[in-house]
Biopython code that builds the backbone (N, CA, C, O; Angstrom):
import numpy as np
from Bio.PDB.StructureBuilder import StructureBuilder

atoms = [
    (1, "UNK", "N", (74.382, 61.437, 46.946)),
    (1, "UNK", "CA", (74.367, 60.620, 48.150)),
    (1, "UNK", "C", (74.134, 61.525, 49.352)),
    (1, "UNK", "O", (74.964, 62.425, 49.477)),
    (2, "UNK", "N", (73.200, 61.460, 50.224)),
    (2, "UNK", "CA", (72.542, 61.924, 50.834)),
    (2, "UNK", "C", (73.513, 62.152, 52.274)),
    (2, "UNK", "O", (73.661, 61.056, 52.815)),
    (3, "UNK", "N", (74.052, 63.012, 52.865)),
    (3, "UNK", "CA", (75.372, 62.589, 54.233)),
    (3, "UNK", "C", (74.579, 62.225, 55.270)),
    (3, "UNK", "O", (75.166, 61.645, 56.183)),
    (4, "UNK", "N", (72.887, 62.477, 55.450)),
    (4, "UNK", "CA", (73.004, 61.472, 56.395)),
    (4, "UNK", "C", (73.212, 60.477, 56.405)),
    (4, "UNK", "O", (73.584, 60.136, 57.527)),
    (5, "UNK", "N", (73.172, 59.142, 55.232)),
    (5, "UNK", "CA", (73.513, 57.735, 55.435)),
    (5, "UNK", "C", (74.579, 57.830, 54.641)),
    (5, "UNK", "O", (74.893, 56.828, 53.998)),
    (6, "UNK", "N", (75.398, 59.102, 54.508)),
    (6, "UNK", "CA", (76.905, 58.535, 53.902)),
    (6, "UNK", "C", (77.236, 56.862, 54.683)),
    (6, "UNK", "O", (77.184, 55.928, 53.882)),
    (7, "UNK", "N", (77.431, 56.639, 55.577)),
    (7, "UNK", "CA", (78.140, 55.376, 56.014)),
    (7, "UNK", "C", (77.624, 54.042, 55.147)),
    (7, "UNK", "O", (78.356, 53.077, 54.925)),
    (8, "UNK", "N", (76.297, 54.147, 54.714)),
    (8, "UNK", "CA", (75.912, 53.166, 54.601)),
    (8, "UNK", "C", (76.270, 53.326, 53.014)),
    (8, "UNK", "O", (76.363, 52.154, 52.649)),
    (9, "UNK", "N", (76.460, 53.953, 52.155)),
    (9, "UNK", "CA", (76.575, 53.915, 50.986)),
    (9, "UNK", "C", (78.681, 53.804, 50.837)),
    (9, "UNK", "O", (79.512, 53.502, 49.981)),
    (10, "UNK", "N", (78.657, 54.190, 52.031)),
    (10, "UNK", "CA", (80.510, 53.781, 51.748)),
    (10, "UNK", "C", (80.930, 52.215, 51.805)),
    (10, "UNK", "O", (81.959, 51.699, 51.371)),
    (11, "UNK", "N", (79.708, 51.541, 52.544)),
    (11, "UNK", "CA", (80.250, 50.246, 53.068)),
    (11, "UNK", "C", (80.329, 48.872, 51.771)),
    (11, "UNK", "O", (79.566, 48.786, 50.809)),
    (12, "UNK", "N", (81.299, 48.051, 52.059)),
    (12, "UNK", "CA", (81.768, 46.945, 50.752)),
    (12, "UNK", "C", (80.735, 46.579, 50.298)),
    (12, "UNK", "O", (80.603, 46.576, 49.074)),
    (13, "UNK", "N", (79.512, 46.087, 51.278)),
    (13, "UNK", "CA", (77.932, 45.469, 50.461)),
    (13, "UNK", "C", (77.568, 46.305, 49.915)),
    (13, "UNK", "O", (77.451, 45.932, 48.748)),
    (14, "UNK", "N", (77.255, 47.401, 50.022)),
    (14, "UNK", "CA", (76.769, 48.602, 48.929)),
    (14, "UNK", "C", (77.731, 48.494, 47.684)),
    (14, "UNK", "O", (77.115, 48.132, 46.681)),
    (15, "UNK", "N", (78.720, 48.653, 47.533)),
    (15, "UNK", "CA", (79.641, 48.816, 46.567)),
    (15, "UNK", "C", (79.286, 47.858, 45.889)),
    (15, "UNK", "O", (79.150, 48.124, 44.695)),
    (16, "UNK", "N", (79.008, 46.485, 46.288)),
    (16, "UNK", "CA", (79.090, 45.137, 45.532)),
    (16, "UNK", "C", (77.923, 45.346, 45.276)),
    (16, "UNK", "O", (77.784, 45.110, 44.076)),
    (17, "UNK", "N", (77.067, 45.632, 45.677)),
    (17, "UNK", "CA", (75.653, 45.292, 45.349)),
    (17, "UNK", "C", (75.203, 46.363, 44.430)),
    (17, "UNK", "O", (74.170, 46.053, 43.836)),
    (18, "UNK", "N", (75.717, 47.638, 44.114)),
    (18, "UNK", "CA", (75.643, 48.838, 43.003)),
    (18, "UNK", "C", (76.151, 48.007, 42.136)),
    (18, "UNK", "O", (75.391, 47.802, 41.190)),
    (19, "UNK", "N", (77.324, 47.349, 42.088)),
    (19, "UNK", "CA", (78.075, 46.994, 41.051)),
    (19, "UNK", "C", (77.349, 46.311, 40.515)),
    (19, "UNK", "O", (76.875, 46.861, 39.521)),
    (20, "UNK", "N", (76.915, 45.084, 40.720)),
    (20, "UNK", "CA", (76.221, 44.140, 40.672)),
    (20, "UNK", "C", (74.913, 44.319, 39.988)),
    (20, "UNK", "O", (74.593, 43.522, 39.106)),
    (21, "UNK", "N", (74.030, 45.430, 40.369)),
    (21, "UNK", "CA", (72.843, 46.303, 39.771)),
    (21, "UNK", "C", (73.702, 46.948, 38.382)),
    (21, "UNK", "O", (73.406, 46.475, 37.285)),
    (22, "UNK", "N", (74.269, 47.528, 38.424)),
    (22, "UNK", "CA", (74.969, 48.189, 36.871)),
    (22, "UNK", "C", (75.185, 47.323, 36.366)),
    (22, "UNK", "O", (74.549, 47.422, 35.317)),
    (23, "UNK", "N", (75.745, 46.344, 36.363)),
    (23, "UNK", "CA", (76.134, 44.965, 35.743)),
    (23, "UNK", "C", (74.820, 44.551, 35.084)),
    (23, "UNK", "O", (74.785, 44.334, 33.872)),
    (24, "UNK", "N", (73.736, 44.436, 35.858)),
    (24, "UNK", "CA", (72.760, 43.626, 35.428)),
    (24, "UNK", "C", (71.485, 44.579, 34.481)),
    (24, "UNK", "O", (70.458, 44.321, 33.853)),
    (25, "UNK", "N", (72.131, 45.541, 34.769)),
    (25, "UNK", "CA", (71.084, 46.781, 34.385)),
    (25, "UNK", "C", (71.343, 47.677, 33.888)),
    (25, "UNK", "O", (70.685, 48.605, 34.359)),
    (26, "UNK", "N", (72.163, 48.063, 32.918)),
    (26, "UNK", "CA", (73.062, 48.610, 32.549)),
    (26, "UNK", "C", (72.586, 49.855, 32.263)),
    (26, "UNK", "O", (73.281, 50.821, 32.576)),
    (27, "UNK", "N", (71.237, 50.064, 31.575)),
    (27, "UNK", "CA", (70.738, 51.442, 31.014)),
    (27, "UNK", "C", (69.616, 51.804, 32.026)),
    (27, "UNK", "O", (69.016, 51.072, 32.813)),
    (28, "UNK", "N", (69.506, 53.042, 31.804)),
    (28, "UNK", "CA", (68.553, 54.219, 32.626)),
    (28, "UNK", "C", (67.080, 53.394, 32.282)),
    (28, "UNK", "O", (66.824, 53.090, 31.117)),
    (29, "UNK", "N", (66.213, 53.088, 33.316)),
    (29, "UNK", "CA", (64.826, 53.051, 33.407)),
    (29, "UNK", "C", (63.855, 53.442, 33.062)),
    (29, "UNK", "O", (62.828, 52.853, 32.723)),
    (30, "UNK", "N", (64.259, 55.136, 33.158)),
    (30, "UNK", "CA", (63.408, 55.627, 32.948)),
    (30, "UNK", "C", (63.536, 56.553, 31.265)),
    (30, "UNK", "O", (62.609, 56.984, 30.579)),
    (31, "UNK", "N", (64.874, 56.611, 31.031)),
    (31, "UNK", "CA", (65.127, 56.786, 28.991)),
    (31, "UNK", "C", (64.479, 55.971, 28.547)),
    (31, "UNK", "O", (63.476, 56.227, 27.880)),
    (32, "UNK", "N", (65.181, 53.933, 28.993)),
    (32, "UNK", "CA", (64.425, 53.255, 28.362)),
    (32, "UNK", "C", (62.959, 53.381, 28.051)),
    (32, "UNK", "O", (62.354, 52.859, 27.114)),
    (33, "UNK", "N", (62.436, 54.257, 29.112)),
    (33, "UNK", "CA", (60.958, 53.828, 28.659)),
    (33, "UNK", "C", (60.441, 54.945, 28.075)),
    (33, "UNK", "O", (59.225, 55.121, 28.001)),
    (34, "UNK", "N", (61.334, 55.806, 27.606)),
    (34, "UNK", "CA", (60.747, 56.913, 26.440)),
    (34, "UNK", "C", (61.479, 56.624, 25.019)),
    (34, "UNK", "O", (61.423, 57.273, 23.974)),
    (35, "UNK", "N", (62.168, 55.458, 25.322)),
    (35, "UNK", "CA", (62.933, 55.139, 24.052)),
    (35, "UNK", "C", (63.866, 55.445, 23.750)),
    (35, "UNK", "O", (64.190, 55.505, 22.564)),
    (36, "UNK", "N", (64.923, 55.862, 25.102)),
    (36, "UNK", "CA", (66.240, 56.184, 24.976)),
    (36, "UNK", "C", (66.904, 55.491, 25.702)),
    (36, "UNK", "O", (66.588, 55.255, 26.868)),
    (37, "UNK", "N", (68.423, 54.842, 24.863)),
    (37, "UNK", "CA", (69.291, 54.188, 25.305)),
    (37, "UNK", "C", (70.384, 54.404, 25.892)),
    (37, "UNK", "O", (71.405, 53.925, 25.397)),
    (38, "UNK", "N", (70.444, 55.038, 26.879)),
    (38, "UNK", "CA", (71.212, 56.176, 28.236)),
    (38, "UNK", "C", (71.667, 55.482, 29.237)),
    (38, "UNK", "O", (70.880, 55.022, 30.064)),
    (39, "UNK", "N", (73.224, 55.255, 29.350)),
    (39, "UNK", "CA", (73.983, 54.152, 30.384)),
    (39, "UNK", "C", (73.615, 54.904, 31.571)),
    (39, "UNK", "O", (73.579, 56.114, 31.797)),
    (40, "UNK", "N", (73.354, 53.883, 32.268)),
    (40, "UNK", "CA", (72.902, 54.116, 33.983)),
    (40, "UNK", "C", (74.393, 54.504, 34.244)),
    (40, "UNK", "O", (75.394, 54.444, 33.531)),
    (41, "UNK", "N", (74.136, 55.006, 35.771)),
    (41, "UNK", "CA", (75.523, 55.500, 36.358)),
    (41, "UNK", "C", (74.827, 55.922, 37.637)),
    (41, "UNK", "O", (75.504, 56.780, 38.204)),
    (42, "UNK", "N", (73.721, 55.625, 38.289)),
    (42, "UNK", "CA", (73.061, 55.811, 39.800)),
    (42, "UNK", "C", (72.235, 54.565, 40.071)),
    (42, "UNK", "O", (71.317, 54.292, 39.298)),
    (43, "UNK", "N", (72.506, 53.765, 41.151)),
    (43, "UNK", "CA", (71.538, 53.346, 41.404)),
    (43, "UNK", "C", (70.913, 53.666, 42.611)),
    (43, "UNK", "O", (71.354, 53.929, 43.730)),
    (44, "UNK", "N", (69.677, 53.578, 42.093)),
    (44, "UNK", "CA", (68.508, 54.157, 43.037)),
    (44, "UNK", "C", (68.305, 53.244, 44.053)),
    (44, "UNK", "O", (69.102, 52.364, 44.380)),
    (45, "UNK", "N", (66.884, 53.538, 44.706)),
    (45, "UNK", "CA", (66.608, 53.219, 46.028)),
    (45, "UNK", "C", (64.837, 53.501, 45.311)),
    (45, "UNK", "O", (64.384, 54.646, 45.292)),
    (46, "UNK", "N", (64.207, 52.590, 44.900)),
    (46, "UNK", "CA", (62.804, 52.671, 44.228)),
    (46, "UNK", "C", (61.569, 53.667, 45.296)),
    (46, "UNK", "O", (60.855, 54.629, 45.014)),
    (47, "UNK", "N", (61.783, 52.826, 46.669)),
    (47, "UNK", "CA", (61.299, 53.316, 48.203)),
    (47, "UNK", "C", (62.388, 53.615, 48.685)),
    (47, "UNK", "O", (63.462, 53.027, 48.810)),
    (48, "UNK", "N", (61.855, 54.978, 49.049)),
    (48, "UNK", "CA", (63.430, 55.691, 49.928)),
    (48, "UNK", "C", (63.936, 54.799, 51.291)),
    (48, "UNK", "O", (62.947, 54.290, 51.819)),
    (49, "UNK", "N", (65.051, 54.509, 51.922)),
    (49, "UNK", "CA", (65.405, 53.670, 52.425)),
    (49, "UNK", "C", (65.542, 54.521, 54.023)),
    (49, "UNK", "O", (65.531, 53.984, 55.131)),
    (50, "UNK", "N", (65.649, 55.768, 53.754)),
    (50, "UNK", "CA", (65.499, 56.277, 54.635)),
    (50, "UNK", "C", (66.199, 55.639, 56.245)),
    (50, "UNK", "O", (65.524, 55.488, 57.264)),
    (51, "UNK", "N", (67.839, 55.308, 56.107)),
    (51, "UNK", "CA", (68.049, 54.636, 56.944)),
    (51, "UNK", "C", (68.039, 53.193, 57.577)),
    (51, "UNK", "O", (68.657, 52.707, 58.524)),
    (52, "UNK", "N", (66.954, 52.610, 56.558)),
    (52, "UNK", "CA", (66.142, 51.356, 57.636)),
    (52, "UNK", "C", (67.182, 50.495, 56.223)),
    (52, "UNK", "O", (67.058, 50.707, 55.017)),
    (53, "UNK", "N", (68.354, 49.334, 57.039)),
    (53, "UNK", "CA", (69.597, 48.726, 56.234)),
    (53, "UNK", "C", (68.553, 47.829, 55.148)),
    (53, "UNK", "O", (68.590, 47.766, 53.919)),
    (54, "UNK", "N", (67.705, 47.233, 56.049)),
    (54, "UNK", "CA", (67.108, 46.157, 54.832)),
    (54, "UNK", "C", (66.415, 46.401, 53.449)),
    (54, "UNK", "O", (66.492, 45.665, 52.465)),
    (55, "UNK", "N", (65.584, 47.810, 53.589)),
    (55, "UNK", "CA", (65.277, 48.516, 52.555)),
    (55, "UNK", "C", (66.229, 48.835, 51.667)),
    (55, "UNK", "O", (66.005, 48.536, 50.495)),
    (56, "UNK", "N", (67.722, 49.626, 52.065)),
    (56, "UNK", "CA", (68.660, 50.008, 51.394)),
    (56, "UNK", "C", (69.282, 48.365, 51.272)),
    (56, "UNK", "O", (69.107, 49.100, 50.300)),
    (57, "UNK", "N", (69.664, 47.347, 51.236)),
    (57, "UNK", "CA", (70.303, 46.560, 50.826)),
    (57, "UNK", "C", (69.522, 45.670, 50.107)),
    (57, "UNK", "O", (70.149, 44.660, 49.788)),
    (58, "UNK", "N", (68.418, 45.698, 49.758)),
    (58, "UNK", "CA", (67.106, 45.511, 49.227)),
    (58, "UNK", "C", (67.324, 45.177, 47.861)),
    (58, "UNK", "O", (66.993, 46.173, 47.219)),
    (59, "UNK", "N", (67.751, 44.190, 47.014)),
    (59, "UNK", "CA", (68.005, 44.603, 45.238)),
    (59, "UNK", "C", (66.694, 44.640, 44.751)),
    (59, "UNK", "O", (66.546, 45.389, 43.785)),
    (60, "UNK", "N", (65.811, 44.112, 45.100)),
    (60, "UNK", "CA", (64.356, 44.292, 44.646)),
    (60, "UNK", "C", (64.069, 45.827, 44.969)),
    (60, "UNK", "O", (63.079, 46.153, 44.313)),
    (61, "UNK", "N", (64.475, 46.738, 45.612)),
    (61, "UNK", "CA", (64.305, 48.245, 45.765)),
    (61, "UNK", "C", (65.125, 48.848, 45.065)),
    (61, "UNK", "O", (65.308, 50.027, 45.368)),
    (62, "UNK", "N", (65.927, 48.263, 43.866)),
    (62, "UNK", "CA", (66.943, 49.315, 43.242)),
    (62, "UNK", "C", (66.495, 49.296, 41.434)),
    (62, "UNK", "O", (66.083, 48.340, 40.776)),
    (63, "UNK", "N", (66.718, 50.492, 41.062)),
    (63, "UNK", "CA", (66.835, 50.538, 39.739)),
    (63, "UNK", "C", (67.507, 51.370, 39.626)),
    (63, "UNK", "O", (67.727, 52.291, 40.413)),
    (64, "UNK", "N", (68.244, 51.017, 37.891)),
    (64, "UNK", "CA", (69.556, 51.724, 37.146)),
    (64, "UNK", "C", (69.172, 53.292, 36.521)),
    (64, "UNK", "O", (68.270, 53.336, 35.685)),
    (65, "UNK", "N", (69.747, 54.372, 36.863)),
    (65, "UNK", "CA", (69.358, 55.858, 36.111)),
    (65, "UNK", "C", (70.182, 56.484, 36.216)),
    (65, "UNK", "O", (70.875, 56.718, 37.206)),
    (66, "UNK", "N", (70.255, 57.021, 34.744)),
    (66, "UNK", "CA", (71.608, 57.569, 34.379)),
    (66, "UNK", "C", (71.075, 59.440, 35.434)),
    (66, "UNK", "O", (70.004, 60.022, 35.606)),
    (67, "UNK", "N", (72.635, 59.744, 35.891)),
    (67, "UNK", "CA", (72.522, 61.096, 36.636)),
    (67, "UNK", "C", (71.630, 62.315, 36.460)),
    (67, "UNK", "O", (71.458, 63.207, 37.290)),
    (68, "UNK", "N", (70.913, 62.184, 34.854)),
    (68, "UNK", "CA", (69.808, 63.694, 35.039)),
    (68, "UNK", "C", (68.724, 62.778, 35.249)),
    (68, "UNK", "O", (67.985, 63.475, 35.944)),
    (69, "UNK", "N", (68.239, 61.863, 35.132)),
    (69, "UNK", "CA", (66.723, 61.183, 35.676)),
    (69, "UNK", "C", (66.982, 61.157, 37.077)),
    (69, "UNK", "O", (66.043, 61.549, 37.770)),
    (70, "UNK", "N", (67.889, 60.841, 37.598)),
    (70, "UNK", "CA", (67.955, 60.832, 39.310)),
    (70, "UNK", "C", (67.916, 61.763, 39.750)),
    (70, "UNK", "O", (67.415, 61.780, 40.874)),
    (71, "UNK", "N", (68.366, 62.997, 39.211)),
    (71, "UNK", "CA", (68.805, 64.443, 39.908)),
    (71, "UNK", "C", (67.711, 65.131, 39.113)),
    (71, "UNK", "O", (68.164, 66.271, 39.010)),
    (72, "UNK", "N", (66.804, 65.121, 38.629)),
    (72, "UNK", "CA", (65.624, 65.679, 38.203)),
    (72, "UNK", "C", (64.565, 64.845, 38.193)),
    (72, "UNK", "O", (64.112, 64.867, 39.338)),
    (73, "UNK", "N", (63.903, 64.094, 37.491)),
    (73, "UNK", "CA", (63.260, 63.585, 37.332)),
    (73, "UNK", "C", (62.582, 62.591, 38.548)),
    (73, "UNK", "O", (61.403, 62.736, 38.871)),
    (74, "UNK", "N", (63.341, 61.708, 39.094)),
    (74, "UNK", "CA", (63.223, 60.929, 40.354)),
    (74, "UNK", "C", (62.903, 61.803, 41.555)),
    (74, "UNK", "O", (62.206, 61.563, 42.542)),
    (75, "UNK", "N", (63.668, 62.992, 41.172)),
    (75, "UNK", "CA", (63.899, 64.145, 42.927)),
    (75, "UNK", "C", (62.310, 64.666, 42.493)),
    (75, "UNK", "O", (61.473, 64.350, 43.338)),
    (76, "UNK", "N", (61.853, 65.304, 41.480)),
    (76, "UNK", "CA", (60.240, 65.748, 41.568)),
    (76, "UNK", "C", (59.108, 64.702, 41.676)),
    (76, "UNK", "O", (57.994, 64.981, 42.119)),
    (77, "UNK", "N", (59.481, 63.456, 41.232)),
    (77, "UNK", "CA", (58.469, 62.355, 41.551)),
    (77, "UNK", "C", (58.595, 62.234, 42.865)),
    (77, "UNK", "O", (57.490, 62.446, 43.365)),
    (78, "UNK", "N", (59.462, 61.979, 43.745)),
    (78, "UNK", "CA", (59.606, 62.327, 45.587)),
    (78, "UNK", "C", (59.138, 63.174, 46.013)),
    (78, "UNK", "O", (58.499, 63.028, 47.055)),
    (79, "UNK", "N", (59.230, 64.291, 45.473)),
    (79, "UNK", "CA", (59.007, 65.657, 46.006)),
    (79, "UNK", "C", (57.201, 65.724, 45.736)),
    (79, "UNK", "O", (56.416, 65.767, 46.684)),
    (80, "UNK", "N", (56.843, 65.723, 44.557)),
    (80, "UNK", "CA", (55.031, 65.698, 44.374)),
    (80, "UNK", "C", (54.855, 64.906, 43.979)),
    (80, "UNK", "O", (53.792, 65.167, 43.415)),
    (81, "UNK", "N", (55.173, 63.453, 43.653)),
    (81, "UNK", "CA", (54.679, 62.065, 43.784)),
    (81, "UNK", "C", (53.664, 62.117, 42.204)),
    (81, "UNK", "O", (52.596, 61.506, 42.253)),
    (82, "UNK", "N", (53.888, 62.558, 41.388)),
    (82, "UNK", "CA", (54.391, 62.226, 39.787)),
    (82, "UNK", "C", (54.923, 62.652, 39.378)),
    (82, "UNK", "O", (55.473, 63.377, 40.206)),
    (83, "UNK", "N", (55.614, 62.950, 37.736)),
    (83, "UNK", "CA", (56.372, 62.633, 36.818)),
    (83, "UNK", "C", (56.242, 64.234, 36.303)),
    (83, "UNK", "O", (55.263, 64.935, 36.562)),
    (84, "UNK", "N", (56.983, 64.518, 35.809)),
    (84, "UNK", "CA", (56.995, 65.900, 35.006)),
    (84, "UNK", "C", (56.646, 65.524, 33.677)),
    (84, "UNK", "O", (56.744, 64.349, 33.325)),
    (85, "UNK", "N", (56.231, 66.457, 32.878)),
    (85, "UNK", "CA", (56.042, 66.175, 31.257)),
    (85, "UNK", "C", (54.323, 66.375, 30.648)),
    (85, "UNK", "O", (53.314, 65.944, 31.206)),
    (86, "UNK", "N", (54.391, 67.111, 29.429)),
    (86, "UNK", "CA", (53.172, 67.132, 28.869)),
    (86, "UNK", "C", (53.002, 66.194, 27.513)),
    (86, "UNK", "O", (54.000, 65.814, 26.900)),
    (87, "UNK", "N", (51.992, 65.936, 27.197)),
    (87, "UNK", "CA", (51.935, 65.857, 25.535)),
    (87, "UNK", "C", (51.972, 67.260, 24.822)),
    (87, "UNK", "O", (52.254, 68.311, 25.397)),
    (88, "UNK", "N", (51.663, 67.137, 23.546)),
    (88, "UNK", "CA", (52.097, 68.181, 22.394)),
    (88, "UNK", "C", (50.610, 68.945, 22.833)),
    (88, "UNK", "O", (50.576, 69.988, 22.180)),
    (89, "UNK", "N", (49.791, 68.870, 23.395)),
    (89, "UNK", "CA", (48.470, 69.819, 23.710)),
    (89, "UNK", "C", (48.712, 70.590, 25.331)),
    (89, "UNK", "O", (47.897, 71.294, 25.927)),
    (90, "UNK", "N", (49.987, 70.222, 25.743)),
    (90, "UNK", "CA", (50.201, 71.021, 26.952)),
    (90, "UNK", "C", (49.624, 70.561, 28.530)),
    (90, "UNK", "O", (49.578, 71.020, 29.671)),
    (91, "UNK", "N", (49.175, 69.186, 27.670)),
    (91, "UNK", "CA", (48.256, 68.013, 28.707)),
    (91, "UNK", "C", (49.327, 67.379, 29.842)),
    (91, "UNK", "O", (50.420, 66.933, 29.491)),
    (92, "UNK", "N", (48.926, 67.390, 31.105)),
    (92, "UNK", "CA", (50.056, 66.365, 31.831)),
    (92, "UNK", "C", (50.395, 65.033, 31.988)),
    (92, "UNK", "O", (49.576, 64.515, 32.747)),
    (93, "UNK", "N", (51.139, 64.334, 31.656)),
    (93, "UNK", "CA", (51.139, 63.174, 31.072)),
    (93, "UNK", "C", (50.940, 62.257, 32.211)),
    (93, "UNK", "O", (50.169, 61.342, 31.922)),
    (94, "UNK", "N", (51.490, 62.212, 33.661)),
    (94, "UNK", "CA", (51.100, 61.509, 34.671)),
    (94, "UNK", "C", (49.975, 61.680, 34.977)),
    (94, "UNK", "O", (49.329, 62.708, 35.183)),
    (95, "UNK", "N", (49.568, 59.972, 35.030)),
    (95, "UNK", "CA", (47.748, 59.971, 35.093)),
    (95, "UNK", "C", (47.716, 60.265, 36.547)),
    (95, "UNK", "O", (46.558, 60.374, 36.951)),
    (96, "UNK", "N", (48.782, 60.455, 37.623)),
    (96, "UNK", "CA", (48.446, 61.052, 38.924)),
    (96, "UNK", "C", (48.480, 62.645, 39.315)),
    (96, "UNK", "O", (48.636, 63.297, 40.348)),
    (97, "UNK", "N", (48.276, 62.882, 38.089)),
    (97, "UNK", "CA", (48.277, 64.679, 38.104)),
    (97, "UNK", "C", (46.957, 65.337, 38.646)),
    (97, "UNK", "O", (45.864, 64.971, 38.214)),
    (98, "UNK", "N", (47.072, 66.238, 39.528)),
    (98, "UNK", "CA", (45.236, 66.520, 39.978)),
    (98, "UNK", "C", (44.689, 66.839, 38.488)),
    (98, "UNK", "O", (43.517, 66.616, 38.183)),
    (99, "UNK", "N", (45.426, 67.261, 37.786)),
    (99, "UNK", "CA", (44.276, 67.659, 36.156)),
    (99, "UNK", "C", (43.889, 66.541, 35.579)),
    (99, "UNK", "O", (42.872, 66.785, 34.930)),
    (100, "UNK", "N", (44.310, 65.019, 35.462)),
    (100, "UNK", "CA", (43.765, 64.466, 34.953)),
    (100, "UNK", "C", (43.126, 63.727, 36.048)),
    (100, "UNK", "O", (42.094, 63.223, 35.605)),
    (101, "UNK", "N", (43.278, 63.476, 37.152)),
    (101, "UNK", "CA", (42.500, 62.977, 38.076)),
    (101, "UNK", "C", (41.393, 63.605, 38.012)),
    (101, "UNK", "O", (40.482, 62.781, 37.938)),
    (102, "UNK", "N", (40.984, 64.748, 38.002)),
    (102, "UNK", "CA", (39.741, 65.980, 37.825)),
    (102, "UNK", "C", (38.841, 65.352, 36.405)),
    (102, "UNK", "O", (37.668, 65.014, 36.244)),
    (103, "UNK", "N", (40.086, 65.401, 35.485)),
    (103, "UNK", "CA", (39.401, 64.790, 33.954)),
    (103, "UNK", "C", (38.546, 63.937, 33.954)),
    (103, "UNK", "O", (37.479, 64.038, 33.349)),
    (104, "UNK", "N", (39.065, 62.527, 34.951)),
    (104, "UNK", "CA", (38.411, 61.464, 35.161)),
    (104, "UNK", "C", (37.495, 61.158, 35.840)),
    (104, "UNK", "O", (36.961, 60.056, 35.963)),
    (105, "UNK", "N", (37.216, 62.331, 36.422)),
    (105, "UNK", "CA", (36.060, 62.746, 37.405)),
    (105, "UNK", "C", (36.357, 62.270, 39.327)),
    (105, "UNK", "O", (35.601, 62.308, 40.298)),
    (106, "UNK", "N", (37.762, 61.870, 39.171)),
    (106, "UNK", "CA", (38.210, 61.318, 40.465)),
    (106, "UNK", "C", (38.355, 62.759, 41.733)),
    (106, "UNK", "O", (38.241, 63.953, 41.457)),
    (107, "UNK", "N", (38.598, 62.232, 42.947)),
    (107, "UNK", "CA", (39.045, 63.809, 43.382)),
    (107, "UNK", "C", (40.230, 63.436, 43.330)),
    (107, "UNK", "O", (40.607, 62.264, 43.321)),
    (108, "UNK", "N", (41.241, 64.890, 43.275)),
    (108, "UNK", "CA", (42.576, 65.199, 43.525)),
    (108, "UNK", "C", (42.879, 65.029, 44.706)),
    (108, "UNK", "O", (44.026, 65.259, 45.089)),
]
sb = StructureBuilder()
sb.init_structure("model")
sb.init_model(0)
sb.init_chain("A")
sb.init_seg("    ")
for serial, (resi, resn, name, xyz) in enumerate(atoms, 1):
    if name == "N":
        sb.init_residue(resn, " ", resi, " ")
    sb.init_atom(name, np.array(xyz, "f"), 0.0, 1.0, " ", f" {name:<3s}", serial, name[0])
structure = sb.get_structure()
């Protein structure tokens, strides 16, 4: 939790509305979609909220991820805006990688 909007993540609607997201969403997003069944325990902010309340109180902006997809995985997709990971040929698996953008003959 980020201290500049500590306040906003202390307040009762946040609380209810995390709860409420775990409740309904119980496992990680992003395991699920490699085929692992990994209890959430963060909920996210899909678009960083960056302050602005309606974004952060937003349930259509939240998904469930258990603490190493949020604290790795989510933080480098923010940071260079895809995904970490290769296939078994050392290939990068996000089709927004400049190498496969290049592949496809797109520019980077």
């Amino acid at each position: 939790m980020p201290g500049r909007w500590a306040a906003l993540y202390n307040t009762s609607q946040w609380r209810k509305l995390r709860a409420a997201q775990l409740h309904a969403h119980p496992v990680c997003l992003m395991c699920l979609a490699q085929g692992f069944d990994v209890k959430a325990t963060v909920v996210d902010h899909i678009r960083p909220h960056k302050g602005d309340t309606r974004r952060f109180y937003d349930p259509a902006n939240l998904q469930s991820l258990c603490k190493t997809c949020h604290d790795s995985t989510k933080h480098l997709i923010e940071l260079y805006g895809m995904t970490p990971g290769c296939d078994a040929d050392g290939n990068p698996t996000d089709p927004n990688h400049p190498w496969n953008l290049k592949r496809k003959g797109a520019k980077a």
